[in-house]
Structure formats: structure tokens, C-alpha cells
C-alpha positions in Angstrom: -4.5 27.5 -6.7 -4.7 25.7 -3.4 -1.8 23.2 -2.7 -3.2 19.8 -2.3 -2.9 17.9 1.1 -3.9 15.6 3.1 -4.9 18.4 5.6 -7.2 19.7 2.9 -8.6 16.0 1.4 -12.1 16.3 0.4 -12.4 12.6 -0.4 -11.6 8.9 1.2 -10.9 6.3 -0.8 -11.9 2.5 0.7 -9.0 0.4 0.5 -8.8 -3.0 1.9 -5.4 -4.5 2.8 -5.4 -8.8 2.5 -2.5 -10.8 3.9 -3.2 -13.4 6.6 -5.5 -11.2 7.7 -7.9 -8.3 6.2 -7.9 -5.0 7.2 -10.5 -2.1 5.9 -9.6 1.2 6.3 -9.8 4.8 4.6 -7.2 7.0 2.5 -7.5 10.8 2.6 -7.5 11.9 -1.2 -8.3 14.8 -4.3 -10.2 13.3 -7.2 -8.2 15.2 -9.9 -9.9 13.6 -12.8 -12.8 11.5 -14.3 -11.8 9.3 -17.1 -14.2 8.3 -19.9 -14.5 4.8 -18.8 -16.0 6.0 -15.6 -12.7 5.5 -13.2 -11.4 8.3 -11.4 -7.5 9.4 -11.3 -7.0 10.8 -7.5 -4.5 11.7 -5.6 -3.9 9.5 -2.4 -2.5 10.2 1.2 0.0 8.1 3.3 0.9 4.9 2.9 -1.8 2.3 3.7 -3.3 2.9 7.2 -0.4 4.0 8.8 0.6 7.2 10.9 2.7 9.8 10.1 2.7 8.8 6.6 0.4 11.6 5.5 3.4 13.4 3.5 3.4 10.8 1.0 1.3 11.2 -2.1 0.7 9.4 -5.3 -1.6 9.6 -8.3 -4.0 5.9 -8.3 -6.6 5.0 -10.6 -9.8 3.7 -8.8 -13.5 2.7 -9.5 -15.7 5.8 -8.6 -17.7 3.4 -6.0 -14.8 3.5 -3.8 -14.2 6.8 -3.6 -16.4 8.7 -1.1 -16.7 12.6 -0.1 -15.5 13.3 3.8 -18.6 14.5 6.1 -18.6 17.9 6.9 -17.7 17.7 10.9 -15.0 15.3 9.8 -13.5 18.5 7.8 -14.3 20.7 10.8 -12.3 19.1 13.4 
């Protein structure tokens, strides 16, 4: 089996960060799972949108909407 990283994400997950501000960005992630009520358990990238962060991983469980495959020349370069 293929280790899973960030390198090798076929997914982004839509996140929005909301302080005194709003921020929309994208997390590099593996959907590992669909659960029965339609959610999906993936495995997520870095640490909101910042760099060098890409090492850290953890397992979130997200509405299906916001989960989108990567295009294929964004895997290419």
C-alpha cells in the first residue's frame, strides 16, 4: 500500500477560517471513508493554511460537499 501524503493528496477540503476576519482556503487530503449518514472520514494536511505544515496529519469528519477532487495539472506540477 502507498503511504499517504500530502505529496500524494488526491482531494481538497474547503475550509474557512473566521476570527476578525474570514479567510477561505484549501487542505490537501485522502477520503479514507464514507459513513452511512453521507459524511466522509478523511485524512487532512497541515495545519490551516499555513506553510511548512504539510507533515502534520489528522483524521476529520466532513460533509461530502466540501470535499473536492484535485485537477489533474494541479497533480502534475
Amino acid at each position: 500500500m502507498i503511504e499517504q501524503t500530502s505529496a500524494n493528496a488526491t482531494h481538497h477540503l474547503s475550509c474557512r477560517h473566521v476570527c476578525r476576519w474570514s479567510k477561505n482556503y484549501v487542505m490537501r487530503c485522502h477520503i479514507l471513508k464514507t459513513m452511512p449518514d453521507g459524511r466522509l472520514k478523511v485524512l487532512v494536511f497541515g495545519d490551516r493554511n499555513w506553510k511548512e505544515r504539510e507533515h502534520i496529519s489528522r483524521v476529520r469528519y466532513v460533509e461530502a460537499s466540501r470535499v473536492k477532487p484535485i485537477p489533474a495539472q494541479a497533480e502534475a506540477s
